[in-house]
C-alpha positions as CSV (number, residue, x, y, z in Angstrom):
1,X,-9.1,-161.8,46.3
2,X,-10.2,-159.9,43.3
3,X,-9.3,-156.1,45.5
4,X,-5.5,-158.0,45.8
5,X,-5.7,-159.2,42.0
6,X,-6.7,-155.4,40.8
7,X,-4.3,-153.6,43.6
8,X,-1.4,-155.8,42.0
9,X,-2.4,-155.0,38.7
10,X,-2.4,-151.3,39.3
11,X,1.1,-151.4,41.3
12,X,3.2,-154.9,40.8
13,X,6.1,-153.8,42.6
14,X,3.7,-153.7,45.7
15,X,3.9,-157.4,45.4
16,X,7.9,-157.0,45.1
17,X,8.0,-155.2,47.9
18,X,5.9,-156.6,50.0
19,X,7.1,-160.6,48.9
20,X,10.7,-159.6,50.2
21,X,9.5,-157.9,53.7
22,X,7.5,-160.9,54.7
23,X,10.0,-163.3,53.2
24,X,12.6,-161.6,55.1
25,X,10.1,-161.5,58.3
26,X,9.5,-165.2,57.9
27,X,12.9,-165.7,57.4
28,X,14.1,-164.4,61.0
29,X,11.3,-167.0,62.9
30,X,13.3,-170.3,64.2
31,X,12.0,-173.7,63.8
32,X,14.5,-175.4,66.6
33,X,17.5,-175.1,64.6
34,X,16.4,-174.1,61.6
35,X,15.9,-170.8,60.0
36,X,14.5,-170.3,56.5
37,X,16.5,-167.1,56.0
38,X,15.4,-164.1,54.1
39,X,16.0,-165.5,50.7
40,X,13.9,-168.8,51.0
41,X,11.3,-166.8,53.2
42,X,11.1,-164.0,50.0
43,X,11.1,-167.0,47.5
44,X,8.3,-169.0,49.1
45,X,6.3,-165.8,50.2
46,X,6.4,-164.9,46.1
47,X,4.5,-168.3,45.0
48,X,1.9,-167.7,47.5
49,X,1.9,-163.9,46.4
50,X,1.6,-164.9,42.4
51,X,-1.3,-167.2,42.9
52,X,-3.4,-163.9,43.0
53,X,-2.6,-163.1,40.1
54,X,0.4,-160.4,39.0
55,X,2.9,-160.3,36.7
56,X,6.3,-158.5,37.1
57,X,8.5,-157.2,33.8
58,X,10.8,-160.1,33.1
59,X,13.9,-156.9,32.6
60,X,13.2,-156.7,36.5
61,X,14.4,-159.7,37.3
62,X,17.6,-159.6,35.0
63,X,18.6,-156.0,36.0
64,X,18.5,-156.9,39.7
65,X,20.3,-159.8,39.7
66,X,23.3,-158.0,37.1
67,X,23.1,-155.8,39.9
68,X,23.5,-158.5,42.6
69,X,26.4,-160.9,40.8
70,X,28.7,-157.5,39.4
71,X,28.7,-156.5,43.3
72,X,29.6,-159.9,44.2
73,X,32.3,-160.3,41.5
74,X,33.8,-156.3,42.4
75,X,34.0,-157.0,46.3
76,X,36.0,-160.0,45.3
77,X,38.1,-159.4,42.3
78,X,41.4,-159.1,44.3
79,X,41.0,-162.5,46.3
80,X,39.7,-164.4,43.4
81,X,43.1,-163.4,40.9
82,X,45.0,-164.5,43.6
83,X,43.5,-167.7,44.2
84,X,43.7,-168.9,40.9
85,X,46.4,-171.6,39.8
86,X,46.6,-175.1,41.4
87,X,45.0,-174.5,44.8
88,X,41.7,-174.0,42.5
89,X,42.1,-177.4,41.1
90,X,39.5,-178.7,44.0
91,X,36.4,-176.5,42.7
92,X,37.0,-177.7,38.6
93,X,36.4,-181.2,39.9
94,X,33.6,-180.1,42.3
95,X,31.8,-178.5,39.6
96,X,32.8,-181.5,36.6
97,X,31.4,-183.9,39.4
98,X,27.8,-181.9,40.4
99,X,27.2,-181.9,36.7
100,X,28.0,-185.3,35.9
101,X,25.7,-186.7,39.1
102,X,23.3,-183.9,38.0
103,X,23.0,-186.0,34.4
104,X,22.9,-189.5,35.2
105,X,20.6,-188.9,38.0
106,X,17.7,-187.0,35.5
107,X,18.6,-189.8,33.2
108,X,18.1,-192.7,35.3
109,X,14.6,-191.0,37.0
110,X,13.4,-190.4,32.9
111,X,13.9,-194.0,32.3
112,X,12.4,-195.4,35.9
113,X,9.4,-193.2,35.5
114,X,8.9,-193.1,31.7
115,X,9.8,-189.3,30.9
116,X,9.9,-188.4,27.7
117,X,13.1,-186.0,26.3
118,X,11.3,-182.9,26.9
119,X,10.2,-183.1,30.1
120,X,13.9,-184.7,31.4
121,X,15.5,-182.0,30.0
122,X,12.6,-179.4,31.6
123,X,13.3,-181.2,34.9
124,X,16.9,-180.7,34.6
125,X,16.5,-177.1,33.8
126,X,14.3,-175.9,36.9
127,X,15.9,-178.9,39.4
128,X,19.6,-177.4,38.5
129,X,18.4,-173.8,38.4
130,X,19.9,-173.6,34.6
131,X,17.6,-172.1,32.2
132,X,19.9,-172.4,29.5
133,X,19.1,-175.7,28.9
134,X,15.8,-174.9,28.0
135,X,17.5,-173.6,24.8
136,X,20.0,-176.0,24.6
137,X,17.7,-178.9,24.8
138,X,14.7,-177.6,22.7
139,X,17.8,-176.9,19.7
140,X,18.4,-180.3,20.1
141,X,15.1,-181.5,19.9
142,X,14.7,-180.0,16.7
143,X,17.3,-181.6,15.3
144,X,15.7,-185.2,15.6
145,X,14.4,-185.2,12.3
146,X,10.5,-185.8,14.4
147,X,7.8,-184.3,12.8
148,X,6.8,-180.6,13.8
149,X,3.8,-181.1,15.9
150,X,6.0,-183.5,18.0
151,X,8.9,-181.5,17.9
152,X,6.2,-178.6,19.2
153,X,4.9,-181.1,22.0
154,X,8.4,-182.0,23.7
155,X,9.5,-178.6,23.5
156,X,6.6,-177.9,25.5
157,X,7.0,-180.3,27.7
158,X,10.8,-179.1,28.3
159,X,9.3,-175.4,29.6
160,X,6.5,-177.4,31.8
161,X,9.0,-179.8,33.5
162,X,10.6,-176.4,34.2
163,X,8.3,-174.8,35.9
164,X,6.9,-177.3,37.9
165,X,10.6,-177.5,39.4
166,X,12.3,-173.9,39.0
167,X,10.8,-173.2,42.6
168,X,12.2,-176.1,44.9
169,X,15.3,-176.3,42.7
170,X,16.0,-172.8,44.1
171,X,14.9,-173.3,47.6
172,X,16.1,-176.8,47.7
173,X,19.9,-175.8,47.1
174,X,19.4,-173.3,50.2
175,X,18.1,-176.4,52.2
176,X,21.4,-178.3,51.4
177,X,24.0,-175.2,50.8
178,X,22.9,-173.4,54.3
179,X,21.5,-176.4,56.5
180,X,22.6,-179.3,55.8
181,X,26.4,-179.0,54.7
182,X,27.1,-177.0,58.6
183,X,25.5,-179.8,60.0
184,X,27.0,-182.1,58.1
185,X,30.8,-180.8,58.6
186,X,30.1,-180.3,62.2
187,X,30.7,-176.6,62.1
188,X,28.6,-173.6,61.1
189,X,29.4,-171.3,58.1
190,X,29.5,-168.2,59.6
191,X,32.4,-169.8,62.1
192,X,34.6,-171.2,59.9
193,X,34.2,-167.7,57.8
194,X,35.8,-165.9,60.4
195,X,38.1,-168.3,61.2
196,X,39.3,-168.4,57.0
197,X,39.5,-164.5,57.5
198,X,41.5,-165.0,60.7
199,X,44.0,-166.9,59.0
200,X,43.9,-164.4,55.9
201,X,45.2,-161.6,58.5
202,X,48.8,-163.7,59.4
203,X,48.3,-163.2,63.3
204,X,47.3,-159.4,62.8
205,X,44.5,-158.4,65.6
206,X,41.9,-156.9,63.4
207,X,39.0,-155.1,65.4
208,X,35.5,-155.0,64.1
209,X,33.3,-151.9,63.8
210,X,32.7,-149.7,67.3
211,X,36.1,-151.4,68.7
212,X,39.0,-150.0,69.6
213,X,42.9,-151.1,71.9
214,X,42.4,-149.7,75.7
215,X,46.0,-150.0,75.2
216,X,46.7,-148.3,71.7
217,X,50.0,-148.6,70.3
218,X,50.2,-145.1,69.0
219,X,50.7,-142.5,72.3
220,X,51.3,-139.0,72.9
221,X,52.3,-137.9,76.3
222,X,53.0,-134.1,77.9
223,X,56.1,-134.5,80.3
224,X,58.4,-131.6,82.5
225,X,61.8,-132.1,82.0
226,X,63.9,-132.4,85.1
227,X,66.9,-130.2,86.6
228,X,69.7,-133.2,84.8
229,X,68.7,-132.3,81.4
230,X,70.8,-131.2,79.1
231,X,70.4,-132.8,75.6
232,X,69.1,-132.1,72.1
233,X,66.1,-133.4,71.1
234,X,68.1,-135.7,68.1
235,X,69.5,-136.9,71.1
236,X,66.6,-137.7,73.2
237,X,64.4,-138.9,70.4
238,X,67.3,-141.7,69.6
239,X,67.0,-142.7,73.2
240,X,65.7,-146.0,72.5
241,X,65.7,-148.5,69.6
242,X,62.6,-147.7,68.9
243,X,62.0,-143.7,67.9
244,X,60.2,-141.8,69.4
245,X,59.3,-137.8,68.2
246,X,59.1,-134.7,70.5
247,X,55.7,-132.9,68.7
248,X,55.7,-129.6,70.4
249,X,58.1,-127.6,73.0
250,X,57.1,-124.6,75.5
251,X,59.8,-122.8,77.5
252,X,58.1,-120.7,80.1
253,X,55.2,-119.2,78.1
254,X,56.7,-119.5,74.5
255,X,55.7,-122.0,72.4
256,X,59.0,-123.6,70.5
257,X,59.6,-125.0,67.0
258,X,61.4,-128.2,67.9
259,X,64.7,-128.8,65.6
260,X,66.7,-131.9,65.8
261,X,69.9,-129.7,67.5
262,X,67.7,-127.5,69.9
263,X,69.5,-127.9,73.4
264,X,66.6,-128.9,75.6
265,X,67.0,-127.0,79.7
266,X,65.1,-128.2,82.5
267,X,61.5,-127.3,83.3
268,X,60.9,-127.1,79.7
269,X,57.6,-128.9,78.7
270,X,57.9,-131.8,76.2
271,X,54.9,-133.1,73.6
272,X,56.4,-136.9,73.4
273,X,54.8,-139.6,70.4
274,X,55.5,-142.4,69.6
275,X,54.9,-146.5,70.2
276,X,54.1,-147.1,74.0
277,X,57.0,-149.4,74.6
278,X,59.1,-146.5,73.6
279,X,57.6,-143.9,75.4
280,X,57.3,-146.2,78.5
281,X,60.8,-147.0,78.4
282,X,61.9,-143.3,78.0
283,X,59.2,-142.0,80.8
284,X,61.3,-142.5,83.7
285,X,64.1,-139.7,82.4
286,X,61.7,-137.4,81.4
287,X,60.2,-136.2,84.5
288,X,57.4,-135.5,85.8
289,X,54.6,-136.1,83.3
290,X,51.6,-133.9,83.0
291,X,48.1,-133.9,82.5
292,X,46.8,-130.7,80.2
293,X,49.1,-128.1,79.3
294,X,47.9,-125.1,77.0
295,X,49.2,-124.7,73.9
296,X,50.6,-128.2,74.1
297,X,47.6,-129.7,71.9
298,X,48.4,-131.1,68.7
299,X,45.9,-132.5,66.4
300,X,47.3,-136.4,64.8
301,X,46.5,-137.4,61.0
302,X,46.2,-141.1,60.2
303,X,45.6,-141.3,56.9
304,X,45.2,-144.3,54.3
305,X,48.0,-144.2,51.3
306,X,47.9,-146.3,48.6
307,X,51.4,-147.1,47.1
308,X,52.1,-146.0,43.5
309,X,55.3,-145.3,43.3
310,X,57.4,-148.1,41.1
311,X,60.0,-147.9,43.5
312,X,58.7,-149.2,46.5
313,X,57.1,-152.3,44.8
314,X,58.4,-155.7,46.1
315,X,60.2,-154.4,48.8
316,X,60.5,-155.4,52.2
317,X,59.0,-153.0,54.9
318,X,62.5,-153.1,56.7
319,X,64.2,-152.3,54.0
320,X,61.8,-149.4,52.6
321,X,62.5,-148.3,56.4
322,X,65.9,-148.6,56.2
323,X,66.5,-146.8,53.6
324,X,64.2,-143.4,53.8
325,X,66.5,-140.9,54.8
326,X,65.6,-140.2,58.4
327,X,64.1,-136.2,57.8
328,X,61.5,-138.4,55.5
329,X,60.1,-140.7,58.1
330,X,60.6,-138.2,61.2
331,X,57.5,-138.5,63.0
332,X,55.9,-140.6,61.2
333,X,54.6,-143.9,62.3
334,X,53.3,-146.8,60.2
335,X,49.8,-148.5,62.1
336,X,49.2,-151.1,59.3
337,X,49.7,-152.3,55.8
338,X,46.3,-153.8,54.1
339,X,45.9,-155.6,50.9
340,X,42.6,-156.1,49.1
341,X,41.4,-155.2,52.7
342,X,43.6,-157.6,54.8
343,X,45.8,-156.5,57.1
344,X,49.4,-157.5,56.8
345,X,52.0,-157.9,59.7
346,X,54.0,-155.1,60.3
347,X,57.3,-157.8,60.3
348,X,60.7,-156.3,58.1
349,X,60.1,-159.6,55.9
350,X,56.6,-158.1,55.1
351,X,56.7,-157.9,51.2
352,X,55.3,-154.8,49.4
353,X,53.6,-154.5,46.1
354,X,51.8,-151.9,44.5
355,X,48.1,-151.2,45.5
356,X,48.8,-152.1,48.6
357,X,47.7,-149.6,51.6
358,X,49.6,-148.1,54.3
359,X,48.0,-146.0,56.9
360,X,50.5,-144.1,58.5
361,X,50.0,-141.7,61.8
362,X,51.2,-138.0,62.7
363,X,51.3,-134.6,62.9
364,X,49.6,-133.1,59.3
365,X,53.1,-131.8,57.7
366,X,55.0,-134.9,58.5
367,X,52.1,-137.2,57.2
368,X,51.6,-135.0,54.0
369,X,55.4,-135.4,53.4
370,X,55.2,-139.0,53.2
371,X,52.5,-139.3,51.2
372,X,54.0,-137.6,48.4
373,X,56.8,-140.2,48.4
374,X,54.6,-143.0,49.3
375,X,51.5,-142.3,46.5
376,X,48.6,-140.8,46.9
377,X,45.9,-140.5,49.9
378,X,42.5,-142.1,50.0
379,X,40.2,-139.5,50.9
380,X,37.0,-141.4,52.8
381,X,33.6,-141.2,50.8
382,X,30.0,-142.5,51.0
383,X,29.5,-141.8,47.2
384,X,29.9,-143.9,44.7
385,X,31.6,-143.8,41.4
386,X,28.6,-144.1,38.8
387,X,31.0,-144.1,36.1
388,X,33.3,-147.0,36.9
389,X,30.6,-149.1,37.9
390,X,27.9,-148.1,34.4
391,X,30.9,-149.1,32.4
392,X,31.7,-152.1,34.7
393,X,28.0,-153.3,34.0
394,X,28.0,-152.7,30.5
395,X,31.0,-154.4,29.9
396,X,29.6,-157.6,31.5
397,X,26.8,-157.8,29.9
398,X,28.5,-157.3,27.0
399,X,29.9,-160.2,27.8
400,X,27.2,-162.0,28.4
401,X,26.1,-161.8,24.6
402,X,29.2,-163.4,23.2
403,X,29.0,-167.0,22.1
404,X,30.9,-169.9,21.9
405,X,30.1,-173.2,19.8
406,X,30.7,-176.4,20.4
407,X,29.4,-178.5,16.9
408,X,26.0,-176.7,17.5
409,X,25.5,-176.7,20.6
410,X,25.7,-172.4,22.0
411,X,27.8,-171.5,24.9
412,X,27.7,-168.5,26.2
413,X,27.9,-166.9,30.2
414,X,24.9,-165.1,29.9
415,X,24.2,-161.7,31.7
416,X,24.9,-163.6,34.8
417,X,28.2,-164.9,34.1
418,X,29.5,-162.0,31.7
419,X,28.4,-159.7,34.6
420,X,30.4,-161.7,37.5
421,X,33.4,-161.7,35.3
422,X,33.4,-158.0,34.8
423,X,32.7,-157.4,38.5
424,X,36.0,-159.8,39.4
425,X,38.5,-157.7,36.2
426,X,37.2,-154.1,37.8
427,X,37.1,-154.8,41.3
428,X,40.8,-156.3,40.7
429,X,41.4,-153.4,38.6
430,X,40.3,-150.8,41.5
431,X,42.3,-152.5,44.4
432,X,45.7,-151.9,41.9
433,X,44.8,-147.9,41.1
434,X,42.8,-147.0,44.2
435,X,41.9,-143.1,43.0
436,X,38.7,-144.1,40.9
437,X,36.3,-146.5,41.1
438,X,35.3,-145.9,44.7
439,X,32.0,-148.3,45.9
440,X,31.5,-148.0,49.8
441,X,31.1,-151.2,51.4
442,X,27.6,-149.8,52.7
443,X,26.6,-149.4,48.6
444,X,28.1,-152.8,47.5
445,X,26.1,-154.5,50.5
446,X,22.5,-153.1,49.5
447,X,23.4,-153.9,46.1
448,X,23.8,-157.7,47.1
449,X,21.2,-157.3,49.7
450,X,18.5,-155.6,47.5
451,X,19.5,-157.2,44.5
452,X,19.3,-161.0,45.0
453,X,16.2,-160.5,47.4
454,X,14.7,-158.9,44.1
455,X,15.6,-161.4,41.3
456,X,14.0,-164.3,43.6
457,X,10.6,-162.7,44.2
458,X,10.2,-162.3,40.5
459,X,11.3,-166.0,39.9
460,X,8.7,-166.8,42.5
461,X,5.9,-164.4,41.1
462,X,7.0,-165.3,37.5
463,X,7.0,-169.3,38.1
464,X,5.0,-169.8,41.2
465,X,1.5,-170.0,39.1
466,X,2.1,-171.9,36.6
467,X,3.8,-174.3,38.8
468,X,1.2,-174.8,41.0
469,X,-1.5,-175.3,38.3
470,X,0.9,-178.0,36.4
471,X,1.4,-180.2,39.3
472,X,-2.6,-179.5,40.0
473,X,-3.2,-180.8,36.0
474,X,0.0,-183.3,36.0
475,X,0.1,-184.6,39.8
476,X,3.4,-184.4,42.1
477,X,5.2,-187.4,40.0
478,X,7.4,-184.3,38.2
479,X,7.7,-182.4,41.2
480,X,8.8,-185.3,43.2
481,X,11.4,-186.2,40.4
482,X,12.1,-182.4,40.5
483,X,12.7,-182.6,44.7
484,X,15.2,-185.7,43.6
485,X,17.1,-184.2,41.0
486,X,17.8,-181.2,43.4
487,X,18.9,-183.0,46.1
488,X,20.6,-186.1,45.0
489,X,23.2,-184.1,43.0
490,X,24.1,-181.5,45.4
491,X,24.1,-184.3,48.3
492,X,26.6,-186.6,46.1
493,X,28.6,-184.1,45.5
494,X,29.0,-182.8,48.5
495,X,30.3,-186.4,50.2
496,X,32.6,-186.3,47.3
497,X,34.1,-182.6,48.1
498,X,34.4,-183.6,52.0
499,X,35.5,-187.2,51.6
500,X,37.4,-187.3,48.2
501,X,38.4,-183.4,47.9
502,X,39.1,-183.1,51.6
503,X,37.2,-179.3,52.3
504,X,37.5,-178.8,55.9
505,X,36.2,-175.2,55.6
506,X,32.3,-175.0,55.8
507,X,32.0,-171.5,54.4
508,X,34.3,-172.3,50.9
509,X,32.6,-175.8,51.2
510,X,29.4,-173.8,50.8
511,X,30.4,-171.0,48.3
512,X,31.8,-173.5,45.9
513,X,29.2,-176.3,46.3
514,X,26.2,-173.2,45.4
515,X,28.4,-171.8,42.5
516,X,28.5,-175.9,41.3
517,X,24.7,-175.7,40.6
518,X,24.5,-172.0,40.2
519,X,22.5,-171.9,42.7
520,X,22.6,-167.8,43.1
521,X,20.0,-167.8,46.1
522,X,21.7,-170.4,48.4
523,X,24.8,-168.3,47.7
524,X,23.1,-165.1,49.0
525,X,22.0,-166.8,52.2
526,X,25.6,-168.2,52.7
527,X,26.8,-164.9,52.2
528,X,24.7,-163.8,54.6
529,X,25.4,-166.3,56.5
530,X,29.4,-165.6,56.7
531,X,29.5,-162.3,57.3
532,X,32.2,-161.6,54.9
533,X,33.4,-162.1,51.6
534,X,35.3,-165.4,52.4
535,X,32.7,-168.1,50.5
536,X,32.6,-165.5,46.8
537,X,36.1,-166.3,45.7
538,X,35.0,-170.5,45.7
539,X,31.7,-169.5,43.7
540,X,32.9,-167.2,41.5
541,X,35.0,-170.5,40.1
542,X,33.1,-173.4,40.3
543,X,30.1,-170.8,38.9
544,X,31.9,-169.6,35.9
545,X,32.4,-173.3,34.9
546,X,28.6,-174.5,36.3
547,X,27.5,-171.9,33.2
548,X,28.9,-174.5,30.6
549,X,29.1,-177.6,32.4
550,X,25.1,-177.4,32.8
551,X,24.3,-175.6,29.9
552,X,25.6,-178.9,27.9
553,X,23.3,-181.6,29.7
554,X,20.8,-180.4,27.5
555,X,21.5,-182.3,24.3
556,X,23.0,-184.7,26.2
557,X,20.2,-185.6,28.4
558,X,18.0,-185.7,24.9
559,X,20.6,-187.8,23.3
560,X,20.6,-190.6,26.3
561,X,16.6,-190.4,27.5
């Protein structure tokens, strides 16, 4: 294995690389029912990679997962402001109760198998995935008044009981977060993810990528008017309670700017848009309809408009309708109102705010018009806006670096947390003043994807040695207490969340139940998992909170073992 050792040494982000292909490989292959997913497969495909031999630069790992949590935090910022108040009372006591289990139960295995401080609080740091009670808990130590080579020896034994169980605390909280909870609630995550985004959409019929109406509501159709005409075209396009616009008219061979008091005279040929029950109900008097008449085509806009203007903000769509004077809205036809990416119903109750986006349809003069009332267009793009996002970064980690106190022990969010934050404050930000900022879905998705798959490999590469050659030297009593203070926690708290907190939804069941233990892989697999963004808003809260909650079992867990 020496060729693998020196090949490794040479290039070490050949064992990056190739840890998250096979792990995602792996990951695919079904046992029954159970699939390890690409995150597990990358993690446990990384300690077998590492026992070779290879180190990976520790910056790595903490760029790629800044990377992973600020995209999180942007493609969520709206949904999370929103949910915060009293409905998020359920994931404060989640994440208070995972922590509290988390303590008594690395307590009460220290004092059945005769653990000393440092290794109870090392156990608690890689079980619960929380290195920063490594520092909390080695601080504390120090302050015992013990002498120094003892002080030395526990704080050594607080980073081996870590890495003996770093590894299975990760993978153990995707064993629970992603196979257990569905089966436990009955229900997969994926299908109560869509039906949480379902019930986002208020009824609105929301078709996925490559899918279109057979019946679309938006029509154009070419009729020949018959001998019994004679009307204007205000009068013909008022026809029916719902408008409808003649686009285009040719008499004879002359093409004819349509005005609203142009007498229309039978046989002339009619360009009609509008909604199809209008046009359907307004067919019968116009004739004989056509198939393809040249100089009758007409090219449509639907364009996405973000509203700006002050005026329009809390507003009902019926009466922003109502009161446009009608040469403003003439031709134009709303398809949709969105916020945050959610479709709204098109109802006259429908409330408006600012940020919100309306895509409206027609010809190019009529859809420009409206657009300069309305705000400003979004104009589609693959790029993204390196600005926004650099500053977004550095203003998390930033973040990250600020401290709190409590007496003396630190609290702080770390890059992690600091880096979440920011990504929730500018994604918000950028759903409110749409014309900067711009991060296509495609970029946000490899950014997670890439990102998270990274950060575990160079856990696994980074622990997965030393691990192994502990429990070799120590036995598997740690790592068995390790495999206990994983599970027990996560399992407790999760009867308490369905039985005591009442979560029917597996998918927020899962995101807030991972963001409890900060467990960031099982959160990437449930992402994945979902399909959408529906589990990020219940993490990014009980996550924020795991950050202290955790970080304080350190002197506490020297204080009571």
């Amino acid at each position: 294995m020496s060729w693998l050792h020196d090949l490794f040494h040479k290039s070490p982000e050949i064992a990056l690389f190739l840890s998250i292909a096979a792990g995602y490989y792996i990951g695919k292959i079904k046992f029954g029912k159970f699939q390890l997913g690409g995150v597990a497969g990358s993690l446990l495909v990384a300690v077998l990679v590492s026992q070779v031999g290879v180190q990976i630069d520790a910056g790595v790992k903490s760029v790629m997962f800044a990377l992973f949590i600020y995209a999180v935090g942007y493609e969520s910022g709206p949904d999370f402001f929103r949910s915060l108040g009293k409905q998020s009372i359920k994931e404060i006591i989640l994440a208070a109760v995972l922590a509290l289990s988390g303590l008594l139960t690395v307590v009460l295995m220290a004092k059945w198998f005769d653990l000393d401080k440092g290794l109870a609080a090392g156990v608690a740091a890689g079980a619960l995935t929380q290195s920063a009670i490594i520092g909390t808990a080695g601080d504390a130590i120090a302050k015992l008044g013990l002498a120094a080579d003892e002080v030395q020896r526990l704080q050594g034994n607080v980073a081996i009981g870590y890495a003996v169980t770093y590894v299975f605390g990760s993978f153990g909280a995707i064993l629970v977060c992603v196979n257990l909870l569905p089966k436990f609630m009955g229900r997969t995550i994926k299908e109560d993810a869509l039906r949480a985004e379902t019930a986002t959409q208020a009824g609105v019929h929301v078709y996925g990528p490559g899918q279109a109406a057979a019946a679309p509501d938006l029509v154009g159709r070419i009729f020949e008017l018959p001998a019994s005409t004679a009307t204007t075209i205000e009068a013909l396009e008022n026809t029916t309670d719902v408008a409808i616009t003649i686009e285009r008219v040719k008499r004879g061979k002359q093409i004819m700017q349509p005005t609203p008091d142009m007498q229309l005279q039978a046989g002339d040929i009619v360009l009609v848009v509008g909604r199809r029950p209008a046009v359907v109900a307004v067919a019968p008097r116009m004739g004989k309809e056509l198939n393809e008449v040249d100089g009758m085509e007409l090219t449509m806009q639907r364009r996405d408009v973000v509203i700006t203007n002050a005026a329009l903000d809390q507003r009902t769509f019926g009466d922003i309708r109502d009161a446009a004077a009608q040469d403003v809205r003439h031709g134009v036809y709303v398809s949709q109102i969105s916020r945050a990416g959610k479709a709204l119903p098109l109802a006259p109750e429908t409330l408006v705010s600012l940020g919100d986006v309306v895509t409206v349809f027609g010809a190019e003069q009529d859809v420009n018009r409206v657009v300069d009332k309305v705000g400003h267009a979004l104009v589609p793009s693959v790029k993204t806006d390196f600005v926004y996002m650099g500053a977004g970064l550095v203003v998390g980690l930033l973040i990250g670096l600020l401290t709190a106190r409590i007496g003396s022990i630190p609290l702080t969010l770390g890059s992690g947390g600091g880096a979440l934050l920011s990504g929730l404050l500018f994604g918000w930000f950028r759903s409110r003043r749409q014309s900067f900022g711009e991060m296509p879905s495609g970029a946000v998705q490899i950014l997670k994807d890439l990102g998270l798959a990274a950060f575990v490999v160079v856990v696994g590469i980074s622990s997965g040695l030393q691990a192994v050659q502990t429990v070799e030297t120590q036995g598997l009593a740690i790592f068995g207490i390790g495999v206990v203070v994983t599970i027990l926690p996560l399992v407790l708290t999760m009867l308490f969340g369905r039985y005591i907190l009442r979560y029917e939804n597996t998918a927020i069941f899962a995101g807030a139940l991972s963001g409890s233990r900060s467990a960031n892989p099982a959160f990437g697999e449930i992402l994945d998992k979902a399909e959408n963004t529906v589990p990020t808003v219940p993490f990014a809260i009980t996550y924020a909170l795991a950050n202290v909650f955790l970080t304080l079992l350190g002197p506490l867990i020297v204080a009571l073992v």
